[in-house]
C-alpha positions as CSV (number, residue, x, y, z in Angstrom):
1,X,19.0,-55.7,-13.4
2,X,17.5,-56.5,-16.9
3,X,17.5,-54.6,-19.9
4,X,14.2,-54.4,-20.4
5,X,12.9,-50.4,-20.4
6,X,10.3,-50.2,-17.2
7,X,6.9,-48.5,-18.7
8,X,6.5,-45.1,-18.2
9,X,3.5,-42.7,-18.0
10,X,3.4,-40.0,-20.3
11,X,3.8,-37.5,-17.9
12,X,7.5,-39.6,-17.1
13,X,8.0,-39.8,-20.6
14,X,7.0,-35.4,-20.9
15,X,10.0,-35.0,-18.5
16,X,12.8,-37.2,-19.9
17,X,12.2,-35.6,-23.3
18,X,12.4,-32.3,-21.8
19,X,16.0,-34.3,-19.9
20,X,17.4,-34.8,-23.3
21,X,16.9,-31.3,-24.8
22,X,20.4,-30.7,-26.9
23,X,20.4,-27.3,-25.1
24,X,21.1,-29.0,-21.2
25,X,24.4,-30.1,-23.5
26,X,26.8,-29.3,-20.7
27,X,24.7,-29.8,-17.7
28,X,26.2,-33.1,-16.5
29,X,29.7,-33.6,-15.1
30,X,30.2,-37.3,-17.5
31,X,31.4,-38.0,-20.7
32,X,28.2,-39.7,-21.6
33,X,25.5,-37.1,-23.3
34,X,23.2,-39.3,-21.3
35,X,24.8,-37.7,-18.0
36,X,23.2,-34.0,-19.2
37,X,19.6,-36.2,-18.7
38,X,20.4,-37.6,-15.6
39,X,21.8,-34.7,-13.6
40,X,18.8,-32.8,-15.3
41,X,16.6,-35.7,-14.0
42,X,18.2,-34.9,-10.4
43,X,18.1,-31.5,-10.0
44,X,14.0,-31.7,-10.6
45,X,14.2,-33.7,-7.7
46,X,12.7,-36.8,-9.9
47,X,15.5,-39.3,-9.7
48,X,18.8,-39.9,-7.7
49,X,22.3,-39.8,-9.2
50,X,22.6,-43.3,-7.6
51,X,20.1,-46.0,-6.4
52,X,21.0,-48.1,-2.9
53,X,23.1,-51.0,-3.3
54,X,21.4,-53.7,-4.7
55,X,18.4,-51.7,-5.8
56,X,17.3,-51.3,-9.4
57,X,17.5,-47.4,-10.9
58,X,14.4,-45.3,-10.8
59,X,12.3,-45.9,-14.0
60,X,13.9,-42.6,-15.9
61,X,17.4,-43.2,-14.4
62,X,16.9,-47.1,-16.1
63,X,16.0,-45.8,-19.6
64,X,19.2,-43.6,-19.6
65,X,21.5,-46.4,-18.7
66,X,19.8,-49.0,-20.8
67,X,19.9,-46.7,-23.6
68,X,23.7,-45.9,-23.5
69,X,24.6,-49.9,-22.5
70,X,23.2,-50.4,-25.7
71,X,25.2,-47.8,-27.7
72,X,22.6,-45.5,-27.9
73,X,23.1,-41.7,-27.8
74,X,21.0,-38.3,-26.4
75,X,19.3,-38.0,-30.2
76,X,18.2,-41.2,-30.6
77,X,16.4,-41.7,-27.1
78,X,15.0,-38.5,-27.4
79,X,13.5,-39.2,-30.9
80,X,12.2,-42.7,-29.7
81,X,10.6,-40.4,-26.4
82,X,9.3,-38.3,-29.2
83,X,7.8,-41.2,-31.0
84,X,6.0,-42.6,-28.2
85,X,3.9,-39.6,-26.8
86,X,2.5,-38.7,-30.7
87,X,1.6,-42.4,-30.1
88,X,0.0,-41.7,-27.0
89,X,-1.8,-38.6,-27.9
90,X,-3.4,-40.9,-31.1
């Protein structure tokens, strides 16, 4: 698995901002604030909690653990999701 973030289409990126809304805080059984977006992510039906052995994550599910590998937190991913759909909609 690399650590590059897959692309996403703005309709992907729509939905993991929605994912990282502060108000899900809670939602997710980890320690990780990340795990609020995930089991968010899972209970639209868009991604699993866990990928087959072997298998890379779904393209949401690789942007949360990319982003929290890399020390990142639930406000910064979701201001960088914010910054890249105002780019978009330039």
């Amino acid at each position: 698995m690399s650590d590059s973030l897959p692309r996403l289409s703005t309709a992907e990126l729509e939905t993991l901002l929605a994912a990282l809304d502060p108000l899900l805080d809670g939602f997710g059984d980890g320690a990780s604030c990340l795990d609020d977006a995930r089991a968010f992510l899972h209970r639209l039906g868009e991604q699993p909690l866990a990928s087959a052995a072997g298998s890379d994550p779904p393209a949401m599910i690789r942007w949360l653990d990319v982003w929290r590998d890399a020390g990142g937190n639930r406000s910064t991913l979701r201001l960088m999701v914010a910054m890249l759909l105002e780019e978009r909609r330039r």
